[in-house]
C-alpha positions in Angstrom: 0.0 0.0 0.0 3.2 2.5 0.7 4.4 1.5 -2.7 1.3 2.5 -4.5 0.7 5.7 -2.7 4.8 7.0 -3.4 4.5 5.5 -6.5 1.1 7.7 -7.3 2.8 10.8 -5.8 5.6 10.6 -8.1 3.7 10.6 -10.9 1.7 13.7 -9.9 4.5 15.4 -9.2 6.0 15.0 -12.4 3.1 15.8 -14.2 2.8 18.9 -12.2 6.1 20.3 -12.8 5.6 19.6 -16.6 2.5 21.6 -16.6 3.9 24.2 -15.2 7.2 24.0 -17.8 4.9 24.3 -20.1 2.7 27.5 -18.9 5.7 29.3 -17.8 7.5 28.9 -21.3 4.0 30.3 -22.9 3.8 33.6 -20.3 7.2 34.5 -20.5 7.9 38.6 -20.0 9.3 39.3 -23.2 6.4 37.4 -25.4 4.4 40.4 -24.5 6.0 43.0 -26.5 5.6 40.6 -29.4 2.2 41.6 -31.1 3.1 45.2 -30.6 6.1 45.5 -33.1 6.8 44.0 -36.5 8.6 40.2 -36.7 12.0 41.0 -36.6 14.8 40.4 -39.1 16.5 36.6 -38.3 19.6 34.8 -39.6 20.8 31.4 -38.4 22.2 32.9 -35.4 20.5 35.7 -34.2 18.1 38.5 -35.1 17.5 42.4 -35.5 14.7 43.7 -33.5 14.6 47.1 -31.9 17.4 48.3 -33.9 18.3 47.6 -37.6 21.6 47.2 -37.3 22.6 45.6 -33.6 21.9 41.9 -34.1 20.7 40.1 -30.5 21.3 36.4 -30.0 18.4 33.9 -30.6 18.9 32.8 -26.9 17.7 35.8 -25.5 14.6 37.3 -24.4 13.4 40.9 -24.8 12.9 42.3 -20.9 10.0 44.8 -22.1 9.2 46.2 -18.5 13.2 47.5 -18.4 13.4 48.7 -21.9 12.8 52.3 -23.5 13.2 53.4 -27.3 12.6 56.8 -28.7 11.9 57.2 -32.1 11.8 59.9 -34.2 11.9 60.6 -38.0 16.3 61.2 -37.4 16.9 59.0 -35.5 15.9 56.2 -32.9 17.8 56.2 -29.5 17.1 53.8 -26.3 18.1 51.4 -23.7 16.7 47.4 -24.7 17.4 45.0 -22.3 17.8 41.2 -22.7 18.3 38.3 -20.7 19.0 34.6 -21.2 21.1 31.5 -20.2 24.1 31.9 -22.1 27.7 32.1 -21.5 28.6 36.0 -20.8 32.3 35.6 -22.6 30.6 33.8 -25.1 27.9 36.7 -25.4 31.0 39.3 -25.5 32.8 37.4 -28.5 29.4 37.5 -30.5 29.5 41.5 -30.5 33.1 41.9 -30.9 32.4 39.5 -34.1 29.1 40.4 -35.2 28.5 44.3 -34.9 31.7 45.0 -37.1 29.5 43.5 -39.9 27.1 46.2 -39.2 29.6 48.9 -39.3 30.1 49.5 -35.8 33.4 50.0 -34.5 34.2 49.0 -30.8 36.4 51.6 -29.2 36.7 50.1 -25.9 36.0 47.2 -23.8 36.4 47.0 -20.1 35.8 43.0 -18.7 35.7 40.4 -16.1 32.8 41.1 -13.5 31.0 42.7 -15.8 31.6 43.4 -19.4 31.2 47.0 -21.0 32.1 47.5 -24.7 31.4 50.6 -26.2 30.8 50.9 -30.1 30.2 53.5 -32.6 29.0 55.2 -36.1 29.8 58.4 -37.6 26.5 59.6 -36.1 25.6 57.8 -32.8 27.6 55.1 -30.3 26.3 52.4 -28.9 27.3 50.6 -25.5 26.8 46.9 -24.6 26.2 46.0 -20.6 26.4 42.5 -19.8 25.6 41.3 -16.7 26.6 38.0 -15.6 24.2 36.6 -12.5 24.1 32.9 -11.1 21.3 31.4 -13.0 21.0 34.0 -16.4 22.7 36.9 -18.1 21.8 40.1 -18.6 22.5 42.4 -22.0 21.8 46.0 -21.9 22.1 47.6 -25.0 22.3 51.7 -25.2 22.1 53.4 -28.5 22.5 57.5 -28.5 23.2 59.6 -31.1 26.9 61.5 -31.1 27.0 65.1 -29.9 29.7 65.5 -32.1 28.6 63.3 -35.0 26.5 64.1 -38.4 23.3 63.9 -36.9 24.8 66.8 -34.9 25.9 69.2 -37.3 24.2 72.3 -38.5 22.5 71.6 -42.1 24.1 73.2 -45.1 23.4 76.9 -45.4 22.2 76.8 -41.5 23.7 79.4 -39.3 25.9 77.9 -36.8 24.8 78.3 -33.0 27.1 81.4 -31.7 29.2 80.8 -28.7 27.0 83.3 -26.7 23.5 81.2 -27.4 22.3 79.6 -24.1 21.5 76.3 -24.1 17.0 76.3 -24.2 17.6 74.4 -21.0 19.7 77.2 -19.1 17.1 79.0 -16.9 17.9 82.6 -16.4 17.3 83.9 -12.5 17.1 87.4 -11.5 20.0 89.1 -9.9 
């Protein structure tokens, strides 16, 4: 009678935690944000989503409560965040080798607890954030367009700002 009741036990339990695989796989965070934007751009190892030209990993998953983009006709700018179970090196290496091919150049890289690599275009940089914890990894990806770059610069036949133009953010207090 002992054997019949563990034995029934173990097979509820085991159908249990395979339900509940199978409904947490189906209500994951980052499936939400999926009917709200256009099916993104894949290749065999990865795929362009928020941004056209910063491939993410297959492995990870957006993290739509902790992500921001602004978009404008110039330009689109914003912090994305991912997360997934994959190595952090290994998640490094793919953006050294895969944003190059987008025309991104990296400029620096700081690593070991964390790893921060900071690429960039004529007209706007972009810096990756990885984040390794126990169980996942986290990617934060930061796109901004240059101060200094051509989305900067005065259009042709513009006047350029004078050095003695305040800044429309300056607030000007009585004396």
């Amino acid at each position: 009678m002992h054997r019949i009741l563990l034995a029934v036990l173990a097979i509820v339990a085991l159908l249990g935690a395979t339900g509940c695989q199978s409904v947490l796989s189906d209500h994951g965070e980052g499936k939400t944000q999926a009917a709200s934007r256009p099916a993104p751009t894949t290749n065999p190892v990865g795929s362009y989503q928020e941004f056209d030209d910063v491939l993410i990993p297959n492995e990870l998953a957006l993290q739509g409560k902790s992500s921001f983009v602004f978009e404008t006709p110039q330009f689109k700018t914003g912090i994305v965040v991912y997360k997934g179970r994959v190595d952090a090196v290994s998640l490094a290496n793919f953006f050294e080798k895969e944003l190059p091919k987008d025309n991104w150049r990296l400029r620096s890289k700081i690593k070991y607890n964390r790893t921060i690599m900071v690429f960039e275009k004529p007209d706007r940089d972009c810096v990756i954030n990885i984040l390794d914890d126990t169980f996942s990894t986290t990617l934060e990806i930061m796109i901004a367009p240059r101060m200094d770059g051509v989305a900067a610069q005065p259009a042709l036949g513009s006047p350029a700002p004078t050095p003695t133009q305040t800044s429309p953010f300056e607030e000007t207090l009585p004396q």
